[in-house]
N, C-alpha and C positions, 0 to 999 in steps of 0.2 A: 142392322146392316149399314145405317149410315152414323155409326162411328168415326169420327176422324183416324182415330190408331188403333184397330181394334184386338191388334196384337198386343197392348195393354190395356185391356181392357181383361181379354181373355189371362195373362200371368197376373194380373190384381185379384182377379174370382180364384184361379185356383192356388195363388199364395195365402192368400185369407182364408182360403177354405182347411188347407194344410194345416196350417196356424191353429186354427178351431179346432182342428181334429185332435194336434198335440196338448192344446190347452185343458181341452176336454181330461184327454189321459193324465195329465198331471196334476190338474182338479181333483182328480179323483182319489190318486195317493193321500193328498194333503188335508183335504178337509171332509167334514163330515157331512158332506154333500149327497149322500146314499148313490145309487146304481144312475135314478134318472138324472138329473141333472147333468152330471159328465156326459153320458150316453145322449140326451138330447143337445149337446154343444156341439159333439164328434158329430150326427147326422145332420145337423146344419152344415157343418165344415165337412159333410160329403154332398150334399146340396147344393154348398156354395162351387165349389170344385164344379159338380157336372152342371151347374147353371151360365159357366166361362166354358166347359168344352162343349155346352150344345148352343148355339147363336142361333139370336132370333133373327127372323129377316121380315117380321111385321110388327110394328110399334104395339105398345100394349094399349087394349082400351080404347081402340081405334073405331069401335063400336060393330054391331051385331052387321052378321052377313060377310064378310071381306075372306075371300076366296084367296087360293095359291098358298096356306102357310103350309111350311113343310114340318115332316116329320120330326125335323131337331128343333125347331119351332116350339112344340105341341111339349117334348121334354124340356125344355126350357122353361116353359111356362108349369111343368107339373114340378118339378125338384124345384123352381120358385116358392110356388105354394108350401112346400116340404118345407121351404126355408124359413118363409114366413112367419108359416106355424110355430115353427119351433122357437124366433125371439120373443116370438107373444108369451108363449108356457113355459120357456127355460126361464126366466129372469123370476116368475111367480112360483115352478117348484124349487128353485135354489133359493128363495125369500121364506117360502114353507120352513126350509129343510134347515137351513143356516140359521136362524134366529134362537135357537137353543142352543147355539155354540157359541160361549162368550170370547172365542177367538174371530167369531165373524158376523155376530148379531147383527153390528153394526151396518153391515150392509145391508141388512133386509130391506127397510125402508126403501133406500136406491132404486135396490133393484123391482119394488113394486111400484113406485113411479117411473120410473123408463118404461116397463110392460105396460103400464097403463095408457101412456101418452104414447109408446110407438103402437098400440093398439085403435087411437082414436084415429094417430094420424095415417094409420091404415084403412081407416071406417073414410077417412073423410079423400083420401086417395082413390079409394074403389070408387067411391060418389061421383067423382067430378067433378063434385062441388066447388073446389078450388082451381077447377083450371082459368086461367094457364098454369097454373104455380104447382101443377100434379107433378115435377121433375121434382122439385123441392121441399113438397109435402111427403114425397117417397123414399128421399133422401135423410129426412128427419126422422123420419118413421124406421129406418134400418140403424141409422147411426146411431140413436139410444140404446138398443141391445148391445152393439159395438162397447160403446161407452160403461154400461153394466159389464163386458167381460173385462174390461180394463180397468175397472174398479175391482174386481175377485185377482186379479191378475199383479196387479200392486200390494192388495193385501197380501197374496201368497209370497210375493217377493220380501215381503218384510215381515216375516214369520223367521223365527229363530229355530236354526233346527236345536231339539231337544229342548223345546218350550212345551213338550206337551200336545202340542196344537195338531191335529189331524191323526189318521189313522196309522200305527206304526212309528209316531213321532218317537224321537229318544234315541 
């Protein structure tokens, strides 16, 4: 609630979430990322979406007890969680799943250190332990998954069609 403009705040969550949703579906043509991987991009980027159209109006972690939050509050904070989950486990089964595809091996790696490091710095977020710096330990911990879709997102961009490469290639 104490956004300075939080009508961009609200079209950044749900262009990003749109984005993820499409990236998801075109992932899915291209490479042999099996069912989950796309599917847990696309529920993120419908996460990310209802996490911009339901606004909080109490700070997160503000600690136990703190009365008044509302309903779209309470959704906020639950499609969060949804969100979360899902950079933690999409970057570890599209690492799974990709490293037998010598058109995308290469990213495994990547993408098991992003999940690993936006996972600590979600451990050390939830803590506390770092505050004040919990704005930009939270901010570290989301943009690695970011950064993994924009490394599968470049690969895909420079994939040739009829290289063979993903499902229906040719």
């Amino acid at each position: 609630m104490n956004a300075r403009d939080p009508q961009i705040m609200i079209a950044g969550f749900i262009v990003l979430g749109a984005c993820l949703i499409a990236f998801g579906a075109a992932l899915g043509r291209v490479a042999a990322a099996g069912r989950a991987g796309p599917w847990l991009i696309r529920s993120a980027g419908a996460a990310t979406v209802a996490a911009g159209l339901f606004r909080r109006d109490h700070m997160l972690l503000t600690g136990p007890g703190f009365t008044g939050e509302s309903w779209h509050n309470q959704v906020h904070d639950l499609v969060s969680g949804v969100a979360y989950a899902a950079m933690i486990v999409t970057p570890v089964v599209l690492a799974r799943r990709l490293r037998g595809d010598p058109d995308w091996a290469r990213l495994s790696r990547p993408l098991w250190v992003a999940a690993l490091i936006s996972a600590l710095a979600l451990a050390l977020f939830a803590s506390r332990a770092a505050a004040p710096w919990n704005g930009v330990v939270q901010r570290v911990a989301v943009t690695l998954p970011l950064a993994a879709v924009v490394l599968l997102a470049a690969r895909m961009l420079t994939l040739h069609p009829g290289s063979g490469a993903g499902p229906g290639a040719g």
